[in-house]
C-alpha positions in Angstrom: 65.4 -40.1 68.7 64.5 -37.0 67.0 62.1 -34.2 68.5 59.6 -33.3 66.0 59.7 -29.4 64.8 56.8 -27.0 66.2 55.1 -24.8 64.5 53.1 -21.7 65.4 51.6 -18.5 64.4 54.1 -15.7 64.2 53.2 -12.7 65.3 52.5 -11.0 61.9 50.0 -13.6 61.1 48.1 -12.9 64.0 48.3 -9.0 63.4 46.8 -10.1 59.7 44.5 -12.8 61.1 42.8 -9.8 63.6 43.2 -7.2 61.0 40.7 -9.4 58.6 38.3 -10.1 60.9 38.3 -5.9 61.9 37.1 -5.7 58.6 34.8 -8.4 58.2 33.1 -6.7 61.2 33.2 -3.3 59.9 31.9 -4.7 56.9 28.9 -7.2 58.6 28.3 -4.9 61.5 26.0 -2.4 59.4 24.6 -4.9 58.0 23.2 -6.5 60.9 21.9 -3.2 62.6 20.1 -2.2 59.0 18.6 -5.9 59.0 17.5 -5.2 62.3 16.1 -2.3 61.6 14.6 -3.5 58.8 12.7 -6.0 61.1 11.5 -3.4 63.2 9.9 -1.4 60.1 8.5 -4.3 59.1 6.2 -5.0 62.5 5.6 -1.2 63.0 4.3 -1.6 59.5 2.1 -4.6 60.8 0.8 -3.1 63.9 -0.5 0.0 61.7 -2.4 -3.0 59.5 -3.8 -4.5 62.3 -5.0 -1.0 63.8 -6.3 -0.4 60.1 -8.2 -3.3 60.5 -9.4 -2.7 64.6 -10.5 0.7 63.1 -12.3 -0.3 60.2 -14.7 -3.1 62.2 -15.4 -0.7 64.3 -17.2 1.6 61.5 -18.5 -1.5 60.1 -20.3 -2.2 63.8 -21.1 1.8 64.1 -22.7 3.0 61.0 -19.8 3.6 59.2 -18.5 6.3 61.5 -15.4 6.4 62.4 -14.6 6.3 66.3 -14.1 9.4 68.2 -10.1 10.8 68.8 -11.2 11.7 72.2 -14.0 12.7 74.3 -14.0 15.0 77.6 -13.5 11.1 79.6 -10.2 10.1 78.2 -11.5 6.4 78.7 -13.2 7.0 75.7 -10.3 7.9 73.4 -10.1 6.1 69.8 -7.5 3.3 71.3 -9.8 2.4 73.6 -12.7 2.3 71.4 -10.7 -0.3 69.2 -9.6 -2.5 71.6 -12.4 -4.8 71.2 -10.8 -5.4 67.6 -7.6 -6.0 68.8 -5.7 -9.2 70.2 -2.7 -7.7 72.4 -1.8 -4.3 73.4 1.7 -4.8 71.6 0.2 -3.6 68.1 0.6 -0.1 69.7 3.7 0.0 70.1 6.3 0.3 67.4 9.4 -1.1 68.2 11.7 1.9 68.0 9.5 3.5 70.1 11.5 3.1 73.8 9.6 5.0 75.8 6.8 3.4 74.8 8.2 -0.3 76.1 10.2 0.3 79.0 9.4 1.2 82.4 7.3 4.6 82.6 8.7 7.2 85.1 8.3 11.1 86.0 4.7 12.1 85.4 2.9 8.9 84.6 5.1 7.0 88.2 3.0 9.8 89.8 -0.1 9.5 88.1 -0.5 6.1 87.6 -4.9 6.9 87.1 -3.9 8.4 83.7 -1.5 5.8 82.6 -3.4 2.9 80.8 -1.6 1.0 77.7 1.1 3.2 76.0 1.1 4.1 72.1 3.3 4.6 69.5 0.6 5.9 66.9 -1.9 8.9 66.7 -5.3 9.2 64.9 -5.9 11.9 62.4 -7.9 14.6 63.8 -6.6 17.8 61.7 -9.3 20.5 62.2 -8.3 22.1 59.3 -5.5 25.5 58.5 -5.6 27.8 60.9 -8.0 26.8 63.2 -5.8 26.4 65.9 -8.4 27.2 68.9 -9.2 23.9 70.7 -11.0 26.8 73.5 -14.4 26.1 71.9 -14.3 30.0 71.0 -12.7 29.6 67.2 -13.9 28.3 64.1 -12.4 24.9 64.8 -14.7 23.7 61.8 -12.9 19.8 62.2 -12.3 18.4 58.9 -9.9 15.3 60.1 -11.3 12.3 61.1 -12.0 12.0 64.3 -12.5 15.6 65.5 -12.0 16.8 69.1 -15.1 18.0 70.9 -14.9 21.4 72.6 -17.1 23.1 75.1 -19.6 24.7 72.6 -19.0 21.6 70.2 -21.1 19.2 69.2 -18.9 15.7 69.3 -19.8 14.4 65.5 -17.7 11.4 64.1 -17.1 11.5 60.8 -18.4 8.8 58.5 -16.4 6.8 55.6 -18.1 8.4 52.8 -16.7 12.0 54.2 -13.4 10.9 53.1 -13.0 11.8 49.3 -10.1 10.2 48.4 -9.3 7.2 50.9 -6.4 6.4 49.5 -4.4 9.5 49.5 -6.0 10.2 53.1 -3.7 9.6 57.0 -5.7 7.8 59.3 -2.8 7.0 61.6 0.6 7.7 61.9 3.8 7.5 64.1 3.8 9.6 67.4 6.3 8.1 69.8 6.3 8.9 73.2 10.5 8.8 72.7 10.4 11.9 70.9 7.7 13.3 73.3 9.4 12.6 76.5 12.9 13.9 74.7 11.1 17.4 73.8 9.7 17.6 77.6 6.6 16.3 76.9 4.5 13.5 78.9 4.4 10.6 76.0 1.8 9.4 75.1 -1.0 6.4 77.1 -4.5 5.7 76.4 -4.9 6.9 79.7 -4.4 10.9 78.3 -5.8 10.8 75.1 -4.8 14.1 73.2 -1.5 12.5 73.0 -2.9 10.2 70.6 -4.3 12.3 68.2 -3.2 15.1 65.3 -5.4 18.3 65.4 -2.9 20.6 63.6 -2.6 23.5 65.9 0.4 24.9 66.0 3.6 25.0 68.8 2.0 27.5 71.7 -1.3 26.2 71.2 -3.2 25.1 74.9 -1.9 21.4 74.2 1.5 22.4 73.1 3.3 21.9 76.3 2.4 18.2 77.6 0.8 16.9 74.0 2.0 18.6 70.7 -0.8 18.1 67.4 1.9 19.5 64.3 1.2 17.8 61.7 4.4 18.6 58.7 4.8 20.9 57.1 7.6 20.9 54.2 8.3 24.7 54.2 9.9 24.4 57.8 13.3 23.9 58.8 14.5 20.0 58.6 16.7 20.5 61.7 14.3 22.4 63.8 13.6 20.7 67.4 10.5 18.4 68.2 7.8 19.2 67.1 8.8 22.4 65.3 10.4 21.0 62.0 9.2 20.1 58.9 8.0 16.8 60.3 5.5 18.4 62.7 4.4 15.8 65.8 5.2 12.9 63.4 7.9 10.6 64.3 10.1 9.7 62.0 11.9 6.4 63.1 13.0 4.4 60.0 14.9 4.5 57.0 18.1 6.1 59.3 15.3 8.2 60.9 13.8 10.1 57.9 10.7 7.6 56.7 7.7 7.3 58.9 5.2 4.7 58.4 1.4 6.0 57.7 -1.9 4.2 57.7 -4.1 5.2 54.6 -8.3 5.4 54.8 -7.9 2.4 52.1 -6.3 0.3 54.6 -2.5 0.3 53.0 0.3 1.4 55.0 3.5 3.1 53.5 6.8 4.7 54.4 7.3 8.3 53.5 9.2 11.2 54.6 6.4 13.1 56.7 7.2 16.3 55.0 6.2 14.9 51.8 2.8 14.0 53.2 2.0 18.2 53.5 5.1 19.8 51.0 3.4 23.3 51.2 0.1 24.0 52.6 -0.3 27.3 51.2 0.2 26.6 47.7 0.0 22.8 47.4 -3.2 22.3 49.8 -4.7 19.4 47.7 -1.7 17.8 48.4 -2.3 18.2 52.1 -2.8 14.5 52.8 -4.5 15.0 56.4 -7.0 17.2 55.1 -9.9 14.7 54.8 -12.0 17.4 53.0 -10.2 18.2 50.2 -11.7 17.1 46.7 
């Protein structure tokens, strides 16, 4: 009888064999983690529809007014006054945002009255340049959406027709509590409303140190730190961390650098697309 010859990989096939898959990986790996992210653009994108939506039955149901950023009782903040619209808490959340969907620690473990849902998004509220005083004793003439009442100010919503050009307007835009938290901040929960809002003033303004309200500003630094840089208070989280998604007065929502959406607001003001005002 004869024993039948065996055969095997050698060791240089192997070596090849593990080298071609390394670079299959290398290859598939980005892929996978840009599909991925792609996925998570895509429902931050649908949460800020839905929120459109929530926001625009409640003017319907309130005289075309838009709902209040916050009032003196946080309970009465603008995600609270949409939730009636709304079908699960989830839509404020973006997905990149991990503060916002893991467990909550430091100030909120301790303060669990002003916790509530968290949020990923903040309303428009800018109260126009350089009135920065949210003490009641400045101009603080409130030309956002939803401005923030002050001690000697008369809470007014602001109705649809206010808003000159809808389409070219921020209602809503990304402010995670990741990058809140990460700059010393408290994040943001419907429980402590100014988090959820955008009222312009600048770093060392009275809110600065637990809830910053930048909105960009293209004439700063790219690289300076949260909420300092060109982006202001808006997050940006997609697109390798340079696009943001916004909410428009028309409903849409697109992805933009958030420098772009105020290149220069001393000598490009009409394109100062939180300034509701503007003709």
């Amino acid at each position: 009888m004869t024993r039948g010859n065996k055969f095997g990989f050698t060791l240089i096939e192997l070596l090849v064999v593990i080298a071609i898959i390394a670079i299959l990986a290398a290859i598939l790996f980005p892929v996978f983690a840009q599909v991925r992210e792609k996925a998570r653009q895509s429902s931050c994108t649908s949460n800020l529809k839905q929120l459109g939506l929530a926001l625009f039955q409640y003017t319907q149901d309130y005289d075309e007014n838009y709902p209040q950023a916050a009032y003196d009782n946080w309970g009465t903040s603008w995600p609270v006054l949409v939730s009636p619209y709304v079908k699960t808490y989830a839509v404020y959340r973006c997905p990149d945002d991990s503060a916002a969907n893991g467990p909550w620690n430091g100030f909120w473990a301790t303060n669990p009255a002003w916790t509530g849902v968290s949020i990923s998004y903040g309303i428009n509220s800018y109260s126009g340049p350089g009135n920065n005083d949210d003490s009641g004793n400045g101009p603080f003439t409130c030309v956002g959406i939803a401005p923030w009442p002050t001690p000697n100010y008369t809470p007014k919503s602001r109705t649809i027709a206010f808003v000159n050009r809808p389409s070219d307007t921020i209602a809503l835009a990304e402010k995670h509590s990741t990058d809140m938290q990460s700059g010393g901040r408290w994040g943001i929960q419907s429980g402590f409303a100014p988090g959820s809002m955008f009222l312009g003033m600048d770093a060392g303004s009275s809110w600065d140190g637990t809830s910053p309200q930048e909105i960009p500003n293209g004439t700063r630094s790219g690289s300076a730190p949260y909420p300092t840089s060109s982006n202001g208070a808006v997050t940006a989280a997609h697109g390798g961390k340079a696009l943001s998604n916004f909410l428009f007065c028309d409903g849409h929502v697109k992805s933009m650098h958030p420098a772009d959406t105020d290149p220069d607001p001393i000598k490009k003001p009409e394109s100062n697309m939180w300034d509701a005002s503007r003709p």
